[in-house]
GUTOR-70959 format. One record per residue (C-alpha): x, y, z; chain; residue in three letters. Coordinates in Angstrom, 1 decimal. Layout:
<rec xx="X" yy="Y" zz="Z" chain="A" res="Ala"/>
...
***
This chain:
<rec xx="12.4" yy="-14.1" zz="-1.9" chain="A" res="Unk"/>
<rec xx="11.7" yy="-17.7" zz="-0.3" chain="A" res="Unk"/>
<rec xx="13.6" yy="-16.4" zz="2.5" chain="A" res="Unk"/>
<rec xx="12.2" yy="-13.0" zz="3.0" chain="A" res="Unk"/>
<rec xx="8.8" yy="-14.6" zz="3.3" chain="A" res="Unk"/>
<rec xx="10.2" yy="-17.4" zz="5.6" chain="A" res="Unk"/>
<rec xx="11.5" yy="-14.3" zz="7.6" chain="A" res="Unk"/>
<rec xx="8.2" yy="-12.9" zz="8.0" chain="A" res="Unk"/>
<rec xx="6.4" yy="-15.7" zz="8.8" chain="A" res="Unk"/>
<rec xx="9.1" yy="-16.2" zz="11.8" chain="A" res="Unk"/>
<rec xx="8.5" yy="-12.4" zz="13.1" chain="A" res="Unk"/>
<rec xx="5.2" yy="-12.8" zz="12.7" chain="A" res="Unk"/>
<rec xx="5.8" yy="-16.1" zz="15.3" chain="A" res="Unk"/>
<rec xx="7.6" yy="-13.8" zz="17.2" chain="A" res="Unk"/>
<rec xx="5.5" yy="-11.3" zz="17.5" chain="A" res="Unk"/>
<rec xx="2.5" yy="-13.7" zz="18.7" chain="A" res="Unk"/>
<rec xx="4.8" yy="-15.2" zz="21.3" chain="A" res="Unk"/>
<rec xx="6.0" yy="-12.1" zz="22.6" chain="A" res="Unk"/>
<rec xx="2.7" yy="-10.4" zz="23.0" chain="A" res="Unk"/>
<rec xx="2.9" yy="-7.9" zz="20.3" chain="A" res="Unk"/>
<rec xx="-0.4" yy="-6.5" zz="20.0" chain="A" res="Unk"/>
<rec xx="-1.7" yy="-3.9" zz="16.9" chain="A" res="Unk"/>
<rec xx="-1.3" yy="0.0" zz="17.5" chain="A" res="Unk"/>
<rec xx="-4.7" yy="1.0" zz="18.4" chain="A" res="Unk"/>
<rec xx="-6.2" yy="3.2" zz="15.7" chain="A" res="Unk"/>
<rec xx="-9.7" yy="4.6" zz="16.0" chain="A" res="Unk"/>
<rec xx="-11.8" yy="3.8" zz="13.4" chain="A" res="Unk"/>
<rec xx="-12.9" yy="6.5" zz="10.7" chain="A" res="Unk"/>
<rec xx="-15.0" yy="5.5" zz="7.9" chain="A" res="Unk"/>
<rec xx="-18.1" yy="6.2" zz="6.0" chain="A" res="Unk"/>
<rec xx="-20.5" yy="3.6" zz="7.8" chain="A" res="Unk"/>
<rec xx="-18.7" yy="0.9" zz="9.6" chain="A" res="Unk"/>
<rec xx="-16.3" yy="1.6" zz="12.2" chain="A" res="Unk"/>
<rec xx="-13.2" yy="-0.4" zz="13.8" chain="A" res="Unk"/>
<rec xx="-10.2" yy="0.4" zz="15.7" chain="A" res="Unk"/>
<rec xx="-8.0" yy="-0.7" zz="12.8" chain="A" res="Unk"/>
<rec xx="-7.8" yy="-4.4" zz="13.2" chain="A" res="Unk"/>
<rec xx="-10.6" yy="-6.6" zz="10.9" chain="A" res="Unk"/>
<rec xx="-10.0" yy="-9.3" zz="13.5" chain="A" res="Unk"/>
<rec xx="-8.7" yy="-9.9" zz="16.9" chain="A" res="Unk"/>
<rec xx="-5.1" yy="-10.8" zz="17.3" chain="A" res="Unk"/>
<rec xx="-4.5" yy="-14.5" zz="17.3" chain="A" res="Unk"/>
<rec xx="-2.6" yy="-16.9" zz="15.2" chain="A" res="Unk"/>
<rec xx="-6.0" yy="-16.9" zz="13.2" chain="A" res="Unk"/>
<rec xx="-5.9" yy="-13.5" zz="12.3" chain="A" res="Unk"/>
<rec xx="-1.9" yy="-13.3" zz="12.3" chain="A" res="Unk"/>
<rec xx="-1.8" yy="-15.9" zz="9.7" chain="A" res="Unk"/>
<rec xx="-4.5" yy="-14.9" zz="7.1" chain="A" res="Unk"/>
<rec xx="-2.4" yy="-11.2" zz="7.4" chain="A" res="Unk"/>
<rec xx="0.4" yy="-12.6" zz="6.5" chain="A" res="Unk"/>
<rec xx="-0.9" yy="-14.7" zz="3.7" chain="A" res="Unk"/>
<rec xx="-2.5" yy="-11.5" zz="2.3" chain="A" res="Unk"/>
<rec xx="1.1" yy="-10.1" zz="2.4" chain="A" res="Unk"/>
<rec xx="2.0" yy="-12.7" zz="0.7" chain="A" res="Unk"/>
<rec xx="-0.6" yy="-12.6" zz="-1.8" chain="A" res="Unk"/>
<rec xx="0.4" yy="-8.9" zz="-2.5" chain="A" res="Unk"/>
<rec xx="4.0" yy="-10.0" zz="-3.4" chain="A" res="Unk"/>
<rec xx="2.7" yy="-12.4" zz="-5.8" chain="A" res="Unk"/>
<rec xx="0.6" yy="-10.3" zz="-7.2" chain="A" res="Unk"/>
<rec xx="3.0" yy="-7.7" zz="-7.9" chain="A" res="Unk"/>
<rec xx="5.4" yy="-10.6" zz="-9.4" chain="A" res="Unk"/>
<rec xx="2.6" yy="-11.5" zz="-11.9" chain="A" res="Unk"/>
<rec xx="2.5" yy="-7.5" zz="-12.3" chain="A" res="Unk"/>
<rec xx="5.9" yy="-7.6" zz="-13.5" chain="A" res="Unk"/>
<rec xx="6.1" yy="-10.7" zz="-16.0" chain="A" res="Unk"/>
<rec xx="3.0" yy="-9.2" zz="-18.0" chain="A" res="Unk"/>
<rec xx="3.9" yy="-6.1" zz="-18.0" chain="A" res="Unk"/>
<rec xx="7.5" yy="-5.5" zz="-17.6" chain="A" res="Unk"/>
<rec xx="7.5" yy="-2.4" zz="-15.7" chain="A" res="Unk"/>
<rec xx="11.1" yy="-3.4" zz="-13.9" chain="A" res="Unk"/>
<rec xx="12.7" yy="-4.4" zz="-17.4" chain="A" res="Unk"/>
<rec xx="14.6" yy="-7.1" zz="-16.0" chain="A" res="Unk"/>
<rec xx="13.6" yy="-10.5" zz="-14.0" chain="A" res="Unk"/>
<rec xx="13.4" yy="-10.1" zz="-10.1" chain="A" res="Unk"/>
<rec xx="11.8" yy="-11.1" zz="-7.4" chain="A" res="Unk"/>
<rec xx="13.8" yy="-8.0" zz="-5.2" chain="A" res="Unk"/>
<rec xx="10.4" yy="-6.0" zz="-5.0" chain="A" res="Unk"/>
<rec xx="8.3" yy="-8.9" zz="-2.9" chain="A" res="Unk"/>
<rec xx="11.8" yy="-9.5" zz="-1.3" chain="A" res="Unk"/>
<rec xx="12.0" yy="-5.9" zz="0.0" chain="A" res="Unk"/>
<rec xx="8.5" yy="-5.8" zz="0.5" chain="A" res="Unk"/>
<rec xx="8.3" yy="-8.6" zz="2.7" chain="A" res="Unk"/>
<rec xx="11.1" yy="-7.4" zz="4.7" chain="A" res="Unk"/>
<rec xx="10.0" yy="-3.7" zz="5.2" chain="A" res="Unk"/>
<rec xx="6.5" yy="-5.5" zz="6.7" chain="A" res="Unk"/>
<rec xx="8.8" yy="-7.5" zz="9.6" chain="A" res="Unk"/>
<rec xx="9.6" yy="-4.0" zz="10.6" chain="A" res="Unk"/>
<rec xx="6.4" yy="-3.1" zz="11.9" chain="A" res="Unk"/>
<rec xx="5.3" yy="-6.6" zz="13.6" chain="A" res="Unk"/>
<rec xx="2.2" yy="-4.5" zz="15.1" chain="A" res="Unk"/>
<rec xx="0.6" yy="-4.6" zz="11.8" chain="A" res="Unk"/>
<rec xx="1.4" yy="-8.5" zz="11.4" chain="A" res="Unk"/>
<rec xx="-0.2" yy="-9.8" zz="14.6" chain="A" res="Unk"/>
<rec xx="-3.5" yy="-8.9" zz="13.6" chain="A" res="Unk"/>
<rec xx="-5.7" yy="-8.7" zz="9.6" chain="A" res="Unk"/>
<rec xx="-5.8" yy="-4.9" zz="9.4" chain="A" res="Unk"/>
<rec xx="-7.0" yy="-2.2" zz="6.8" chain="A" res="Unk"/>
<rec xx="-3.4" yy="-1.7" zz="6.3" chain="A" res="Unk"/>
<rec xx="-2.8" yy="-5.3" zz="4.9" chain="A" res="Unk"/>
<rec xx="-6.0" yy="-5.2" zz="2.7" chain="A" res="Unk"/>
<rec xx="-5.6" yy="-1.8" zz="1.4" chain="A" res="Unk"/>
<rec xx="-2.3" yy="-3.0" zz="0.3" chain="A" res="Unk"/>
<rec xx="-3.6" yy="-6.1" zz="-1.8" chain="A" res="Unk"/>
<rec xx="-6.6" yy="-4.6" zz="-2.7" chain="A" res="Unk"/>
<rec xx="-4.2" yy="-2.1" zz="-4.4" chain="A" res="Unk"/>
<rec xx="-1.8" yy="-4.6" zz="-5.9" chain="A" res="Unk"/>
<rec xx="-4.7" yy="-6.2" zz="-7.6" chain="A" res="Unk"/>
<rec xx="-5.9" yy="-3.2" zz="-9.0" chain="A" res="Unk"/>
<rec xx="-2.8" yy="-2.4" zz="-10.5" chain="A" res="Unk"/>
<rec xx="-4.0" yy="-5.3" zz="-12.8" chain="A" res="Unk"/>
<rec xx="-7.2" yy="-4.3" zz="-14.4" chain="A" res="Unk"/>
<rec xx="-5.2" yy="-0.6" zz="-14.4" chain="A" res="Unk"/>
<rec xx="-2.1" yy="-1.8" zz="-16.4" chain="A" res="Unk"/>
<rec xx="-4.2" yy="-3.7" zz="-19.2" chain="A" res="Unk"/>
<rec xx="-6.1" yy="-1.0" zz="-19.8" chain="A" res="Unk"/>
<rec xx="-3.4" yy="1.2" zz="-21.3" chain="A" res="Unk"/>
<rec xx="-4.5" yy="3.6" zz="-24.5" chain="A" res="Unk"/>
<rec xx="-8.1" yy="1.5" zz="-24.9" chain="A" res="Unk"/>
<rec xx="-10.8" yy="3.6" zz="-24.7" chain="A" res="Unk"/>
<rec xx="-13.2" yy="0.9" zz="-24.3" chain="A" res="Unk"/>
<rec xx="-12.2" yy="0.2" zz="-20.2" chain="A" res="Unk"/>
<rec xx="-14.8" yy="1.4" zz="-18.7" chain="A" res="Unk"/>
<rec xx="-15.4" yy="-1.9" zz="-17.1" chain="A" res="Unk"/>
<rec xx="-12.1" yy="-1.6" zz="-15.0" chain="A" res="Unk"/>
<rec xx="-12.6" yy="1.9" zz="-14.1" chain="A" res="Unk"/>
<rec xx="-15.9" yy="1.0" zz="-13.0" chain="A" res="Unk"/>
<rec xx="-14.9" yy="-1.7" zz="-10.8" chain="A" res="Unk"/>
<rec xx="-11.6" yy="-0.1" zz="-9.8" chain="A" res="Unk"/>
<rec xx="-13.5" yy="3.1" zz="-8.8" chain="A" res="Unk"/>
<rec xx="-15.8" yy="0.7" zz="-7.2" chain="A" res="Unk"/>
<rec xx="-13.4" yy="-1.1" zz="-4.8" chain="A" res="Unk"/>
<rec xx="-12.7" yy="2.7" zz="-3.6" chain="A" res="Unk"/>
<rec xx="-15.7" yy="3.6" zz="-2.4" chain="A" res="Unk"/>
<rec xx="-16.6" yy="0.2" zz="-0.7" chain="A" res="Unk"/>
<rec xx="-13.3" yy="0.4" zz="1.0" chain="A" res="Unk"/>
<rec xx="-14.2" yy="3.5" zz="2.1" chain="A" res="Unk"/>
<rec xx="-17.6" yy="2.5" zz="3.7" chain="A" res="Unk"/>
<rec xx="-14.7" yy="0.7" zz="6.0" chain="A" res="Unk"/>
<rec xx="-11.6" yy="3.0" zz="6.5" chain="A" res="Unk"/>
<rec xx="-11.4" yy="6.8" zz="5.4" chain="A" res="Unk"/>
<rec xx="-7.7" yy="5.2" zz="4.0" chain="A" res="Unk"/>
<rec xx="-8.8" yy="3.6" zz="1.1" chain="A" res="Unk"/>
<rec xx="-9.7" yy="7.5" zz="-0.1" chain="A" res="Unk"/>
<rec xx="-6.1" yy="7.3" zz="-1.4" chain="A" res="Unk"/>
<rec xx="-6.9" yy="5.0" zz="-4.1" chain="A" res="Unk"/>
<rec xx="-9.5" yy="7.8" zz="-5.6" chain="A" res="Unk"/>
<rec xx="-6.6" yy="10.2" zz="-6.3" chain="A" res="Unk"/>
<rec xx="-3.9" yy="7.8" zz="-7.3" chain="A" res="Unk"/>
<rec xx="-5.8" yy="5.5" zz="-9.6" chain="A" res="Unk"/>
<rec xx="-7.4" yy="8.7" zz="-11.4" chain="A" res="Unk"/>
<rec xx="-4.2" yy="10.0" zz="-12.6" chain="A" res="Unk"/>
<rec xx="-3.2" yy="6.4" zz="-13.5" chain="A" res="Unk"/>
<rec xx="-6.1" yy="6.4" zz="-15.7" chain="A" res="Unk"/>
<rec xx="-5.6" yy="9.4" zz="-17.1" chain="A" res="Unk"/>
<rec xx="-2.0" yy="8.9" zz="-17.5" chain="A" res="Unk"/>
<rec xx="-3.0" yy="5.7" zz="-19.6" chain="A" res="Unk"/>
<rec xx="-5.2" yy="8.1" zz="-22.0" chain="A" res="Unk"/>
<rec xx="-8.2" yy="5.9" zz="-21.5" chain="A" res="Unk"/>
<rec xx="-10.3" yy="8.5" zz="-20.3" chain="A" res="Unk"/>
<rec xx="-13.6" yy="9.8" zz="-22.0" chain="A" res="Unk"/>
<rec xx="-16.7" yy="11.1" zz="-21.5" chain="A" res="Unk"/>
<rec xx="-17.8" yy="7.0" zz="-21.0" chain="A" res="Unk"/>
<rec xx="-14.6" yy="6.5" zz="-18.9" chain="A" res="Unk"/>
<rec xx="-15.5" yy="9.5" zz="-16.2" chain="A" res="Unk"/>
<rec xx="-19.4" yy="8.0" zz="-16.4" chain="A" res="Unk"/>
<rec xx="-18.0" yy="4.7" zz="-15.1" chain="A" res="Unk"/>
<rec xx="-15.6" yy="6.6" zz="-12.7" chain="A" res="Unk"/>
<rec xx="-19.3" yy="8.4" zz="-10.9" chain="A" res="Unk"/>
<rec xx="-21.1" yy="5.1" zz="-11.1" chain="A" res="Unk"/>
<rec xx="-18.5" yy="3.1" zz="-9.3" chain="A" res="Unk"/>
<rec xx="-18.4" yy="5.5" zz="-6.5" chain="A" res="Unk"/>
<rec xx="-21.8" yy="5.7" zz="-6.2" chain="A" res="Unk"/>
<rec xx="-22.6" yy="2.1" zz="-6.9" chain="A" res="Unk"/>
<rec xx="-21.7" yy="0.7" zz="-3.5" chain="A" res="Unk"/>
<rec xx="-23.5" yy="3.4" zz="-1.4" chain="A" res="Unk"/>
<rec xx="-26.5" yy="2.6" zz="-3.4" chain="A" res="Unk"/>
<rec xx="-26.3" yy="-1.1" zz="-2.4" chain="A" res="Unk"/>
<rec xx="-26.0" yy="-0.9" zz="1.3" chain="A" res="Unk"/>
<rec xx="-28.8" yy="2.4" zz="1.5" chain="A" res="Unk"/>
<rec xx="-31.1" yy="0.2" zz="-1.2" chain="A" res="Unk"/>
<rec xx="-31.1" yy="-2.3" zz="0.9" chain="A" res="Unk"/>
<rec xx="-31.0" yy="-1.1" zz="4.3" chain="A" res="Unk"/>
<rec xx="-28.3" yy="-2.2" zz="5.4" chain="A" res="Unk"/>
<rec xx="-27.6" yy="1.5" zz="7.0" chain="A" res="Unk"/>
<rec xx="-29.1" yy="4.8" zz="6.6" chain="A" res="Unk"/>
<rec xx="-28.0" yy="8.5" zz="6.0" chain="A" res="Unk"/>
<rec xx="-28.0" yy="8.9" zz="9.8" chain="A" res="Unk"/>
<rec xx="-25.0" yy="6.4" zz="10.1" chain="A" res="Unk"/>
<rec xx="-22.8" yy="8.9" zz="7.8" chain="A" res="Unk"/>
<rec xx="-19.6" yy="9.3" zz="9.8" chain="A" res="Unk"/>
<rec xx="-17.9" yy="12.6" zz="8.9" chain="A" res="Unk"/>
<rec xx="-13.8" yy="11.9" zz="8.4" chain="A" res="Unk"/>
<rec xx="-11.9" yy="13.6" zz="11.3" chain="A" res="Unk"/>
<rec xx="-8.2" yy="13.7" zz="10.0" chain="A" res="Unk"/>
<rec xx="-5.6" yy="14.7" zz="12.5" chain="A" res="Unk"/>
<rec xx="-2.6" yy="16.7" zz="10.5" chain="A" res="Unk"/>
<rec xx="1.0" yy="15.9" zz="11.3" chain="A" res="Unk"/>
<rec xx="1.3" yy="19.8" zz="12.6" chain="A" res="Unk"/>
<rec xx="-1.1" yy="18.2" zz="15.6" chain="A" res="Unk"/>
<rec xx="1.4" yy="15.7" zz="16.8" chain="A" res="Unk"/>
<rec xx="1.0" yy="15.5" zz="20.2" chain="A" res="Unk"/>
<rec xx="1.6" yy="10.8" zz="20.5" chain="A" res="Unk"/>
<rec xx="4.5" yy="9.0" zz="21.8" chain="A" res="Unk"/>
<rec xx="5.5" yy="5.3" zz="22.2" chain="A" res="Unk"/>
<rec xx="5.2" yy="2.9" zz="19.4" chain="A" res="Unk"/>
<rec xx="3.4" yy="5.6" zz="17.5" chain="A" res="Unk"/>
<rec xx="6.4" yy="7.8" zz="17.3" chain="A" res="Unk"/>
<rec xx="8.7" yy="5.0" zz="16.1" chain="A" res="Unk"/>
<rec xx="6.2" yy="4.5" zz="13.6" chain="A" res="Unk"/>
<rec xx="6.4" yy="7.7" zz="12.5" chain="A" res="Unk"/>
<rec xx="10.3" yy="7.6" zz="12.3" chain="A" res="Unk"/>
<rec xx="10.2" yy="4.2" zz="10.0" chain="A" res="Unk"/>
<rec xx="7.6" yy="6.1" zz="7.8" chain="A" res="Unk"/>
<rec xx="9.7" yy="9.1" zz="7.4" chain="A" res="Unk"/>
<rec xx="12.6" yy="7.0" zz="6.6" chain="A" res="Unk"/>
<rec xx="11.1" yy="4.7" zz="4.4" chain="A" res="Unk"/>
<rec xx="9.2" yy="8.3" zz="2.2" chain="A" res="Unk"/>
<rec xx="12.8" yy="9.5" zz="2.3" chain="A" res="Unk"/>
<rec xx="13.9" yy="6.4" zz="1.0" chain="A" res="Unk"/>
<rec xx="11.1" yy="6.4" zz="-1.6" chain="A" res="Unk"/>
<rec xx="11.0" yy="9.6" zz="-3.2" chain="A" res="Unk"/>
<rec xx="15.2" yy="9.6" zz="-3.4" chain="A" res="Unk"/>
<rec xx="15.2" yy="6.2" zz="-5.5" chain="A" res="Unk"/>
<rec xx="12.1" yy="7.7" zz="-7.6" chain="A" res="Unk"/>
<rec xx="13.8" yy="11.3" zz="-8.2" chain="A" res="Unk"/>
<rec xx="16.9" yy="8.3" zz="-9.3" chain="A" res="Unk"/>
<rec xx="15.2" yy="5.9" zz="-11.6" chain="A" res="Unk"/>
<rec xx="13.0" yy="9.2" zz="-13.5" chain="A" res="Unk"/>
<rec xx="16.0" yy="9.9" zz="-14.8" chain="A" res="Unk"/>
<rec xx="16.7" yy="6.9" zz="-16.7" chain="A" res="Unk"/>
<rec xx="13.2" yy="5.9" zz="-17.1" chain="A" res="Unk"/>
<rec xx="12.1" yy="8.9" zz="-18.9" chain="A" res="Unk"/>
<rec xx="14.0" yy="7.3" zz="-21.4" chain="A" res="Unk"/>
<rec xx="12.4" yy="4.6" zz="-22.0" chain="A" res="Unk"/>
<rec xx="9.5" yy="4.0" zz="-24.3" chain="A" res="Unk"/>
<rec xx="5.9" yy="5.5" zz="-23.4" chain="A" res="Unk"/>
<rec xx="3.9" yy="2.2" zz="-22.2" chain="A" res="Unk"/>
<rec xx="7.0" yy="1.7" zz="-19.3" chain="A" res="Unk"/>
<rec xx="7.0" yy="5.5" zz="-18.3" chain="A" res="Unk"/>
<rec xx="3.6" yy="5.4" zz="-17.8" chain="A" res="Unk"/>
<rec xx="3.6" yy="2.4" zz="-15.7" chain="A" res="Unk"/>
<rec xx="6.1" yy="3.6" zz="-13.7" chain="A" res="Unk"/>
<rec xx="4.6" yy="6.9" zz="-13.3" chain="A" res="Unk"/>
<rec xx="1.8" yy="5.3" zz="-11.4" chain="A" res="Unk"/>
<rec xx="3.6" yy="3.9" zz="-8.8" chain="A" res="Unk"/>
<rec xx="5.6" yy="7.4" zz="-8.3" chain="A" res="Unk"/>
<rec xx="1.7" yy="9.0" zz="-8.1" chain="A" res="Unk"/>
<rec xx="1.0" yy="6.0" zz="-5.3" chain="A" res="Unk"/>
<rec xx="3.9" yy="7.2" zz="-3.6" chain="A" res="Unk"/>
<rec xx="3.0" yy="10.9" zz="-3.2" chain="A" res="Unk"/>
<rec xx="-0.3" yy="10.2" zz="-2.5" chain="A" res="Unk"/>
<rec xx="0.3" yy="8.0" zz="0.6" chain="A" res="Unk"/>
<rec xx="2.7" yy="10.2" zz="2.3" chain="A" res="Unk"/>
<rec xx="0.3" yy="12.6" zz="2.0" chain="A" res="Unk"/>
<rec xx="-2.4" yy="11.2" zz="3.3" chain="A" res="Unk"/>
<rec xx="-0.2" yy="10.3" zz="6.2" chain="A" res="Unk"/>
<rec xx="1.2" yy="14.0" zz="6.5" chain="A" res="Unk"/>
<rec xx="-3.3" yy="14.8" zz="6.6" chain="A" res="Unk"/>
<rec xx="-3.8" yy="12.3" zz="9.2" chain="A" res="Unk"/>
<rec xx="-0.7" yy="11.0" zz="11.1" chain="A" res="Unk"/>
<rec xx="-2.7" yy="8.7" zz="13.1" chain="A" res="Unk"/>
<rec xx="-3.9" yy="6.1" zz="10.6" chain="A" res="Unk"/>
<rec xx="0.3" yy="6.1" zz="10.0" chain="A" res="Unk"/>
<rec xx="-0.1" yy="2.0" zz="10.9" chain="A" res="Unk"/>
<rec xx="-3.0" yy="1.6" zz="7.8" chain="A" res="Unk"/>
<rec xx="-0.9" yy="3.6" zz="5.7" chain="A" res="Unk"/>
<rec xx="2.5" yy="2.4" zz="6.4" chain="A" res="Unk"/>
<rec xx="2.1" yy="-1.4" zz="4.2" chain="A" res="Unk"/>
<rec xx="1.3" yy="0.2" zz="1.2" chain="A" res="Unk"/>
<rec xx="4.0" yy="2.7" zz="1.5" chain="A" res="Unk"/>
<rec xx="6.6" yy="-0.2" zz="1.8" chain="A" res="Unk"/>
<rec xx="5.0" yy="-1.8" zz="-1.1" chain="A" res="Unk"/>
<rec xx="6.2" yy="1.3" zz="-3.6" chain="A" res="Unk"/>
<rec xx="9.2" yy="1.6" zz="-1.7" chain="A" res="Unk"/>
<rec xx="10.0" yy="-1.6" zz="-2.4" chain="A" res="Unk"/>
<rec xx="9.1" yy="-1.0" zz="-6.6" chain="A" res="Unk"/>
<rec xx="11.7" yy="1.9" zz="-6.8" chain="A" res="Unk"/>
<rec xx="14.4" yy="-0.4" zz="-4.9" chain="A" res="Unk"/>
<rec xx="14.0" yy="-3.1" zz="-7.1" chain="A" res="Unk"/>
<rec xx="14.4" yy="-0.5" zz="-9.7" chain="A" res="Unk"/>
<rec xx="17.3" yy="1.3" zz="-8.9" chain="A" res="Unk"/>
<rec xx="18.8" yy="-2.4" zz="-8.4" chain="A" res="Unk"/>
<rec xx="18.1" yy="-3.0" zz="-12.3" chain="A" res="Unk"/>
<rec xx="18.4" yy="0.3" zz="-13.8" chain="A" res="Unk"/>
<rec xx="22.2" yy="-0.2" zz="-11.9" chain="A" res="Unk"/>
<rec xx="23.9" yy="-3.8" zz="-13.2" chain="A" res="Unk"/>
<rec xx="27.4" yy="-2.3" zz="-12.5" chain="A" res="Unk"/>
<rec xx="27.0" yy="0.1" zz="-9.6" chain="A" res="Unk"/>
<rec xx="29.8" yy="-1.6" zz="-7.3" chain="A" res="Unk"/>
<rec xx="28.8" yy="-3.1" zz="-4.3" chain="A" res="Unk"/>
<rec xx="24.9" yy="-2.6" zz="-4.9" chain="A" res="Unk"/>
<rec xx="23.9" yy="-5.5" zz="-2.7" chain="A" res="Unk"/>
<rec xx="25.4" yy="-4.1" zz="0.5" chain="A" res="Unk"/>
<rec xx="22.2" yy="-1.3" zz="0.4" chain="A" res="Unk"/>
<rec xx="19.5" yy="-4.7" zz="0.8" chain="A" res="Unk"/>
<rec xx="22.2" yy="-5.9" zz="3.2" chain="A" res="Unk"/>
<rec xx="21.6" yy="-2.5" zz="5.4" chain="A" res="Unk"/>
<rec xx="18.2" yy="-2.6" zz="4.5" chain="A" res="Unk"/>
<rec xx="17.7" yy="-5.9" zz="6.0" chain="A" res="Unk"/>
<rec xx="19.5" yy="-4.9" zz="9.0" chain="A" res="Unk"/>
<rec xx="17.7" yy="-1.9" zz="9.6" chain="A" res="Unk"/>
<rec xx="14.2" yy="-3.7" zz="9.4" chain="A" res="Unk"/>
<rec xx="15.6" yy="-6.1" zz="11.9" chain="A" res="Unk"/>
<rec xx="16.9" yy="-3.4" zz="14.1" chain="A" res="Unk"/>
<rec xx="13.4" yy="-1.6" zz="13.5" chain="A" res="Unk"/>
<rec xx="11.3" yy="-4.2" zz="13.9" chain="A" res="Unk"/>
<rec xx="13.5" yy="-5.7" zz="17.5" chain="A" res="Unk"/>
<rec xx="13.0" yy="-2.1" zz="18.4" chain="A" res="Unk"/>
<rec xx="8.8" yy="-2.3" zz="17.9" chain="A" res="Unk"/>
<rec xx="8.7" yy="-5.3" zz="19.7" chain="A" res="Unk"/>
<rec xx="10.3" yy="-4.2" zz="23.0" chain="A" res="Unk"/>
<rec xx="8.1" yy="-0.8" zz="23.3" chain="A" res="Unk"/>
<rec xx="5.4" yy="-2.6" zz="22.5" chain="A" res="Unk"/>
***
């Protein structure tokens, strides 16, 4: 793992040397607007990214030793992780929505996970619901969260007639800041404008993009449909766990099949539950023969990809 983090520090290096610059994404949000990037690229911005990255790893390690949902001790999911973000150095040069919609996701997973069968966590769903919208106010991506973390919850059983209350208030609660205040007004509303994948009509790094989130979905769902098998087995508080990260996974590749061209903001957060279901199927697997050469290829590949981004870039 100490590597794979040394390795993306060094593309991210790279990157800045070579004059890697972010794919330019209009900005689509509820009230503020950017082009994808929260600050300009620079070794400023390049290195609070990549500490955000790894933030996200370590969250999801902490994820893992209280609750157990990979019943074995690994570091392989920040490992892969870490390594599927050197493929795309775009989205390394630069703090994007991508990178925070990522940890923002991993450290909801916390609150999410401890809330299992207690009915009395309205507090997380409030603030978890919360996080959502005000996202939202930003990027029109963190509208994934609303989807995937509602069927967590409900998978968890938590949710009552208090549970949805706190669901409403925490959407509405940071709208009602920023109007209350001023801070914008109802003519500021900016009205999402999703382009479907039947619309491609890009080319460049944008289709390459496109290619390493198809392969990395492929990847995905394959090593879920895998480890279903033998998790369904286990006992209810794992399944569930799992199960989210499963619901993550559908909901991001949909919301890149709705709107293709926020595939860079989506594209971190896909690796991130790739990555779960690899470390999975790695533990779920002792004796498969010759497991490690599939990280071997997967490391080559994300070198190959990311060697790839850099030159059409």
């Amino acid at each position: 793992m100490i590597l794979s983090a040394l390795a993306l520090v060094i593309v991210t290096a790279v990157a800045l040397v070579m004059g890697v610059v972010p794919v330019s994404v209009d900005g689509s949000s509820i009230f503020f607007s950017f082009n994808g990037k929260l600050l300009e690229p620079g070794p400023m911005s390049a290195a609070i990214n990549v500490l955000c990255l790894l933030a996200t790893g370590g969250v999801m390690l902490a994820l893992n030793k209280v609750f157990t949902f990979v019943r074995s001790t690994t570091h392989l999911f920040a490992s892969a992780f870490f390594w599927l973000q050197t493929a795309h150095p775009q989205g390394l040069v630069a703090l994007n929505a991508g990178t925070l919609l990522c940890l923002v996701t991993a450290v909801a997973t916390l609150p999410l996970f401890a809330s299992f069968q207690d009915r009395h966590s309205q507090r997380s769903i409030f603030l978890i619901f919360a996080l959502a919208a005000a996202g939202c106010m930003f990027h029109y991506g963190f509208l994934v969260l609303i989807p995937a973390f509602l069927l967590g919850f409900l998978n968890m059983g938590v949710f009552n007639l208090k549970g949805v209350l706190a669901m409403l208030f925490g959407l509405v609660t940071p709208f009602w800041i920023v109007l209350g205040l001023g801070i914008v007004s109802v003519a500021d509303f900016h009205a999402p404008a999703f382009m479907g994948l039947w619309h491609f009509n890009l080319g460049g790094v944008v289709n390459l993009l496109l290619v390493l989130a198809a392969v990395i979905a492929v990847l995905g769902f394959v090593l879920a449909m895998m480890n279903l098998t033998t998790i369904m087995n286990y006992r209810m508080q794992t399944r569930v766990y799992n199960a989210f990260f499963v619901f993550m996974l559908i909901m991001v590749v949909l919301a890149m099949i709705i709107n293709y061209h926020d595939v860079a903001i989506f594209l971190p957060l896909l690796g991130l539950m790739m990555a779960v279901q690899l470390a999975l199927t790695h533990t779920l697997r002792p004796t498969m023969p010759y497991r490690y050469l599939f990280i071997l290829l997967l490391i080559a590949g994300c070198i190959a990809m990311g060697t790839a981004n850099v030159l059409m870039s």
